[in-house]
C-alpha positions as CSV (number, residue, x, y, z in Angstrom):
1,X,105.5,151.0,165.4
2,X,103.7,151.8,168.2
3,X,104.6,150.6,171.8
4,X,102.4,148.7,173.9
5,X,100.6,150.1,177.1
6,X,102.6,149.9,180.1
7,X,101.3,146.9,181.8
8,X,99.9,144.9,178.4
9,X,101.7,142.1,176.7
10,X,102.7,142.2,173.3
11,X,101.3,138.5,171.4
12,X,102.5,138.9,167.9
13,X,101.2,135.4,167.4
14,X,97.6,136.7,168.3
15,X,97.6,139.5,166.1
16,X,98.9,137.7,162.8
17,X,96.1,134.9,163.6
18,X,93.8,137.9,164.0
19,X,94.6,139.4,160.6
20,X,94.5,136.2,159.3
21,X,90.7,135.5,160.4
22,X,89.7,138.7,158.9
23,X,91.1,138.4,155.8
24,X,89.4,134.6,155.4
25,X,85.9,136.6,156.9
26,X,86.5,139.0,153.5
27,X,87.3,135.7,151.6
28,X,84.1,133.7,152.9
29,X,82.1,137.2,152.2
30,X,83.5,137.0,148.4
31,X,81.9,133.6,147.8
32,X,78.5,132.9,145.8
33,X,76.6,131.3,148.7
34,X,73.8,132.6,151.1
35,X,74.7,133.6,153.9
36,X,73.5,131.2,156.4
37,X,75.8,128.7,154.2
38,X,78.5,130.7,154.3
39,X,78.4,130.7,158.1
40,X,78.5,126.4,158.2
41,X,81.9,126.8,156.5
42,X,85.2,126.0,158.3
43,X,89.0,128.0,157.0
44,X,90.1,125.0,154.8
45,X,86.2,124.6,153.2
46,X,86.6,128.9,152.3
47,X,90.3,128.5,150.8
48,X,89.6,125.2,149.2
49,X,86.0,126.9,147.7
50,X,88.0,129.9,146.7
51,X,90.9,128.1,145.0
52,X,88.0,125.9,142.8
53,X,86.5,129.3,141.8
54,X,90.0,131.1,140.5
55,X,90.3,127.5,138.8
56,X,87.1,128.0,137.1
57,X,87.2,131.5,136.4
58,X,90.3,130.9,134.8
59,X,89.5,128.2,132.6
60,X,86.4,130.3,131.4
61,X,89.1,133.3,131.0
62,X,91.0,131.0,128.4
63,X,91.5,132.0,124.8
64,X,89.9,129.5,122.5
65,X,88.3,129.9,119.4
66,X,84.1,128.6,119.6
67,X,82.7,128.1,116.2
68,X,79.7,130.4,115.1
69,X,77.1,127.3,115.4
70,X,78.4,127.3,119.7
71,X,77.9,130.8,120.0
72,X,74.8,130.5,119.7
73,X,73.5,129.8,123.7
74,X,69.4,129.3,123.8
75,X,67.6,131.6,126.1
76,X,66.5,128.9,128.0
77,X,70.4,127.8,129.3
78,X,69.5,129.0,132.8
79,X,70.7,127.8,135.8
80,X,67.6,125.9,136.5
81,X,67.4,124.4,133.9
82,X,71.1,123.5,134.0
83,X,70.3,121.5,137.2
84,X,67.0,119.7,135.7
85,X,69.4,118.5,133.1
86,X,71.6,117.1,135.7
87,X,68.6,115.7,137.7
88,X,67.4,114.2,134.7
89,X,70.5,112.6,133.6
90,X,71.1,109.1,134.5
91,X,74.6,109.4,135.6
92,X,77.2,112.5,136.1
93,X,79.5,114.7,135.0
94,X,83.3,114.0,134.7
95,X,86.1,116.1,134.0
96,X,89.7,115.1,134.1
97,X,92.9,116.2,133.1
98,X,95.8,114.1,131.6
99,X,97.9,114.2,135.3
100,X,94.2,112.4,137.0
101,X,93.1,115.3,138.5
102,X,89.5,115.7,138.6
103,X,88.9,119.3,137.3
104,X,84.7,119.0,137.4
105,X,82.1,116.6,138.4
106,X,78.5,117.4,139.0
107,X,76.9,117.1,141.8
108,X,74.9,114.1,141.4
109,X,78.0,112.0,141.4
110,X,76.2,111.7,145.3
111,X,73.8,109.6,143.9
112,X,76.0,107.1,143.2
113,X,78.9,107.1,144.4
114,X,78.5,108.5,147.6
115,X,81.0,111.1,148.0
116,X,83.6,112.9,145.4
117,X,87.5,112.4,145.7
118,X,90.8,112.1,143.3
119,X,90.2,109.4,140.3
120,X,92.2,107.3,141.4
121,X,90.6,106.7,144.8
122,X,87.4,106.3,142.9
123,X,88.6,103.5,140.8
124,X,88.9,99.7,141.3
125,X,92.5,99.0,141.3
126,X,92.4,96.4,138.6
127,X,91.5,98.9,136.4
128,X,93.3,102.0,137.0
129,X,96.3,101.2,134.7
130,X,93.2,101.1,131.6
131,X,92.3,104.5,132.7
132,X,95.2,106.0,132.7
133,X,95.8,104.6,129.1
134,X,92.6,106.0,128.4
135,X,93.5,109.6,129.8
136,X,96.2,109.2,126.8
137,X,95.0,110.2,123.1
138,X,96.8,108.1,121.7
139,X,96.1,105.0,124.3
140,X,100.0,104.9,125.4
141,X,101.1,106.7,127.8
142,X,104.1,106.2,127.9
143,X,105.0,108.3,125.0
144,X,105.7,111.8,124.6
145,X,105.8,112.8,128.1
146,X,107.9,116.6,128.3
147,X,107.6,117.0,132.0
148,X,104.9,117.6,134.9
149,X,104.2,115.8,138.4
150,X,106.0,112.4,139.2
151,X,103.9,109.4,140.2
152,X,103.8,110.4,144.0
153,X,102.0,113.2,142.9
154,X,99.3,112.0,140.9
155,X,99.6,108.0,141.4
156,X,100.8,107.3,137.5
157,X,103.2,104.7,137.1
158,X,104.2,107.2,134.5
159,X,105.0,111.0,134.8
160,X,102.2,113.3,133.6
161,X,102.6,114.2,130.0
162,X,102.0,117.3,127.7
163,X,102.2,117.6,124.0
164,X,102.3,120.3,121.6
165,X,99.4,121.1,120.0
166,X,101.2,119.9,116.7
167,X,101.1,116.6,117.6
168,X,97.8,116.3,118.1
169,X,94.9,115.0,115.8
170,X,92.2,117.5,115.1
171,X,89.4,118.4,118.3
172,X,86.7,117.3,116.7
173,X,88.3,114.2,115.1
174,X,86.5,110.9,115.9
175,X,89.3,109.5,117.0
176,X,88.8,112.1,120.2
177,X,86.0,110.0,120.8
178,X,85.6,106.8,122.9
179,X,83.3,105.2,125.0
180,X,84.9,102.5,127.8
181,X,83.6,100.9,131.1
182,X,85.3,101.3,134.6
183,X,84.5,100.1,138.3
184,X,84.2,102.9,140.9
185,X,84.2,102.9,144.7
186,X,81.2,103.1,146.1
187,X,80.4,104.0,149.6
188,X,76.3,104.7,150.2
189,X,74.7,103.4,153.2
190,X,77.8,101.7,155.1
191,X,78.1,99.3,151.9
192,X,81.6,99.5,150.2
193,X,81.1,98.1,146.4
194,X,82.6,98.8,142.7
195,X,79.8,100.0,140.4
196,X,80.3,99.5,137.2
197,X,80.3,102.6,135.1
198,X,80.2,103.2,131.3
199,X,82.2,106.4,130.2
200,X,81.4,108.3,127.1
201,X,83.8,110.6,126.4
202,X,85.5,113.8,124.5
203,X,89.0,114.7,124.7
204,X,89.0,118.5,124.8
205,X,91.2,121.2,125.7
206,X,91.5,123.0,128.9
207,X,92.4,126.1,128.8
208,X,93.3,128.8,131.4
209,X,95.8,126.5,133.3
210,X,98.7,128.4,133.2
211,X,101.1,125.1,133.7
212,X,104.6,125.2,133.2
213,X,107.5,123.0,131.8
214,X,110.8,122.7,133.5
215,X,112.2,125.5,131.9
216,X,109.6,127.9,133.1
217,X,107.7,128.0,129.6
218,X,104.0,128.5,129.4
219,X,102.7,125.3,128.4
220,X,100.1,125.0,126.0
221,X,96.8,123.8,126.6
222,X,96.7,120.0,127.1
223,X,93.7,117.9,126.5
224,X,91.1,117.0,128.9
225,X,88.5,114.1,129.6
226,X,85.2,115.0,129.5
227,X,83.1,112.2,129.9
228,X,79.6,111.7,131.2
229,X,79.3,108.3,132.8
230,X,75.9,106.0,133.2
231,X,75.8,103.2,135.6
232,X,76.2,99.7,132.9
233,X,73.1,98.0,134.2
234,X,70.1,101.0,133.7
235,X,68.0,101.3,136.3
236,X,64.1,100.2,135.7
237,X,61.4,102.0,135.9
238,X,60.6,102.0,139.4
239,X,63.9,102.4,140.3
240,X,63.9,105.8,138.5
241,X,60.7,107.0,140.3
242,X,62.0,106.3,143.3
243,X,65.2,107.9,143.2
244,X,63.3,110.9,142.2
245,X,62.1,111.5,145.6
246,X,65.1,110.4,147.5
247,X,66.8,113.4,149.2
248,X,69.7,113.8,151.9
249,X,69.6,116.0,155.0
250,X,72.7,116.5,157.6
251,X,71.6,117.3,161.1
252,X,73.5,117.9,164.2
253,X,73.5,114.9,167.1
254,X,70.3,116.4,168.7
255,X,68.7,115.9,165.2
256,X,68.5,119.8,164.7
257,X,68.9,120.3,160.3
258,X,72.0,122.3,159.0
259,X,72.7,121.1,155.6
260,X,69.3,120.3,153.0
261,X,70.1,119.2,149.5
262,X,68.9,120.5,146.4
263,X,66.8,117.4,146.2
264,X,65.4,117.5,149.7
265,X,64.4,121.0,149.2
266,X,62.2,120.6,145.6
267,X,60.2,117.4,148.1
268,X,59.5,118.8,151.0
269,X,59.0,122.5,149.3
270,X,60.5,124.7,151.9
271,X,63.6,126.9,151.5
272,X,67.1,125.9,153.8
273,X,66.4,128.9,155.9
274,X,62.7,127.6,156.7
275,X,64.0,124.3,157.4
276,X,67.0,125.3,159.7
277,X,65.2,127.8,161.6
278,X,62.9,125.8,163.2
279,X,64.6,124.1,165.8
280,X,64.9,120.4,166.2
281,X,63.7,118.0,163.3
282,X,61.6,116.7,165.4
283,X,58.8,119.8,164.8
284,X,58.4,118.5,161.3
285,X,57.7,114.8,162.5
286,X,53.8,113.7,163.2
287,X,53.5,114.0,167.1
288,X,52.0,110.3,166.9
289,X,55.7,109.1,165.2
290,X,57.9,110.9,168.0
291,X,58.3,108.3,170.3
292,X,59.4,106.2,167.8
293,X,61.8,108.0,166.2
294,X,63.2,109.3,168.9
295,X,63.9,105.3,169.5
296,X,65.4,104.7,166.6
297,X,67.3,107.6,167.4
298,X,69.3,107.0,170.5
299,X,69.7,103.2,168.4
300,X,72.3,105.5,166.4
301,X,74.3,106.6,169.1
302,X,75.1,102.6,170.1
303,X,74.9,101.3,165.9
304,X,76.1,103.7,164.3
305,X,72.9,104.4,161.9
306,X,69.1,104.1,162.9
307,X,68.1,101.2,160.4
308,X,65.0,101.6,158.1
309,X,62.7,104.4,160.3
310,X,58.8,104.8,158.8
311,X,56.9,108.0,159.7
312,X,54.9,110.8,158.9
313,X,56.9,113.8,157.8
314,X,55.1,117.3,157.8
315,X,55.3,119.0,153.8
316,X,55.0,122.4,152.9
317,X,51.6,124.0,152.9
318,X,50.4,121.8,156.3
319,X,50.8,118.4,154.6
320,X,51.6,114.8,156.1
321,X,53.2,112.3,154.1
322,X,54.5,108.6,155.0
323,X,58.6,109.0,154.2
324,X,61.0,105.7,155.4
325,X,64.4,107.4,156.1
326,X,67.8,105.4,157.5
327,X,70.1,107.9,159.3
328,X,73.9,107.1,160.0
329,X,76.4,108.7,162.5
330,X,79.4,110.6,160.9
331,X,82.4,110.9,162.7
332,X,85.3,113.3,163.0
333,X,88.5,112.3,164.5
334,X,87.1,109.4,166.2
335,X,84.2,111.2,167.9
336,X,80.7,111.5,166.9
337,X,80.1,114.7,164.6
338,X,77.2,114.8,162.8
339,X,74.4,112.5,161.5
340,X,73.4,111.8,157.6
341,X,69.7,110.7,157.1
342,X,68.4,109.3,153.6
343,X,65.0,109.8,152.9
């Protein structure tokens, strides 16, 4: 090992945090975003992105028989049109495993809930203990448990459970089947409600786990949730062609974007890099609406959100449009950190 130079300090501290950076730079690099999103990331946001990928890649890795009539994938099972299937659907995508942890959900969970966590912070108290019956084939579970997390772990009254394959009715049995309705947390626009939530639902197996018993055995794969779940009262019709063209943007406090959704992106029509390169948001706002939003603006720093803001927003291809947007103040560790805007 090397000596130091006569008249430098040693800081093995500084080195091992250096190494560490570099190796989470090469992590971040490894990651199937652009860029200029890669860049808005944070250490835990790379290692918890990473750890979701090796989860994915591994259940995708699993050995499982697909039946000849699955194999067959249409030519049109694109990505885009993966995410107009999402957009079109009135509700989202839910995966969960028997020990409540949430293995998927799609992304316009956002739409209605707000924000995605565990299950069980999603779900109104009074009805978790039907849940977890309903994570249970067999709608008891407190049978056949082998071994797995305690209840500090997961928040089951019971410990997780995992059966043998043997004991198990047939995948495609109707029995596998159910449909049941469940209150979630809802936090959108400062309002904290339960919506109520109809579930339809497969039990299938995840594979690619790799969980193990108490004695170190592989465990076979255990079955899954895989619901897609509709809000109980269907919106109407102008409900659904509004929320259409609702879209989400996260700015910094000066009101310069860094984050445009998906959504926000097919509106308006320009790319995230045309957006965010631009300086301030205020360059895409009608210079006869500035004063006023700028208003409503600073009313965010002393409310904590702007209330319901009506201007003229500049389009793709040179084109004004009247937008009413509501923009709330995020905060992070009890200071200001960033501001949400609904549009």
């Amino acid at each position: 090992k090397p000596t130091p130079a006569e008249g430098v300090k040693s800081n093995p501290s500084k080195r091992h945090r250096d190494r560490l950076n570099a190796e989470l730079d090469r992590l971040a690099s490894l990651l199937p975003f652009p860029q200029d999103v890669i860049a808005k990331l944070d250490k835990l946001s790379v290692l918890r992105l990473s750890v979701s990928y090796l989860r994915a890649k591994s259940f995708f890795d699993g050995k499982f028989t697909v039946s000849q009539k699955t194999r067959k994938v249409p030519e049109r099972n694109s990505y885009f049109y993966l995410c107009s299937l999402l957009l079109a659907l009135n509700g989202f995508v839910l995966v969960v495993t028997a020990d409540a942890l949430v293995f998927y959900v799609s992304s316009t969970i956002q739409d209605y809930l707000g924000f995605q966590q565990s299950v069980f912070e999603l779900i109104h108290t009074e009805d978790s203990f039907f849940f977890q019956r309903q994570l249970h084939w067999a709608l008891n579970p407190a049978l056949f448990f082998f071994s797995g997390p305690s209840a500090q772990d997961n928040g089951f009254s019971q410990p997780a459970f995992f059966f043998n394959p043997d004991q198990l009715p047939p995948e495609n049995s109707s029995f596998m089947e159910r449909n049941f309705i469940c209150r979630l947390r809802c936090l959108l626009d400062f309002f904290f409600w339960f919506l109520a939530m109809n579930f339809h639902f497969f039990f299938k197996f995840l594979h690619g786990q790799n969980k193990k018993g108490k004695d170190g055995a592989n465990l076979s794969p255990q079955l899954a949730l895989f619901a897609v779940a509709t809000p109980l009262q269907p919106p109407s019709i102008l409900e659904i062609r509004t929320k259409n063209l609702i879209f989400r943007t996260k700015h910094k406090l000066d009101f310069t974007p860094t984050v445009f959704f998906l959504k926000g992106k097919i509106v308006l029509g320009y790319t995230e890099a045309e957006l965010c390169m631009r300086g301030t948001g205020y360059q895409f706002i009608h210079a006869a609406d500035m004063l006023y939003c700028a208003e409503n603006h600073v009313r965010i720093f002393f409310l904590g959100e702007s209330g319901m803001t009506v201007f003229r927003l500049l389009f793709f291809f040179y084109r004004w449009a009247w937008v009413q947007a509501n923009a709330r103040l995020v905060y992070k560790n009890g200071r200001p950190d960033y501001v949400i805007a609904t549009q």
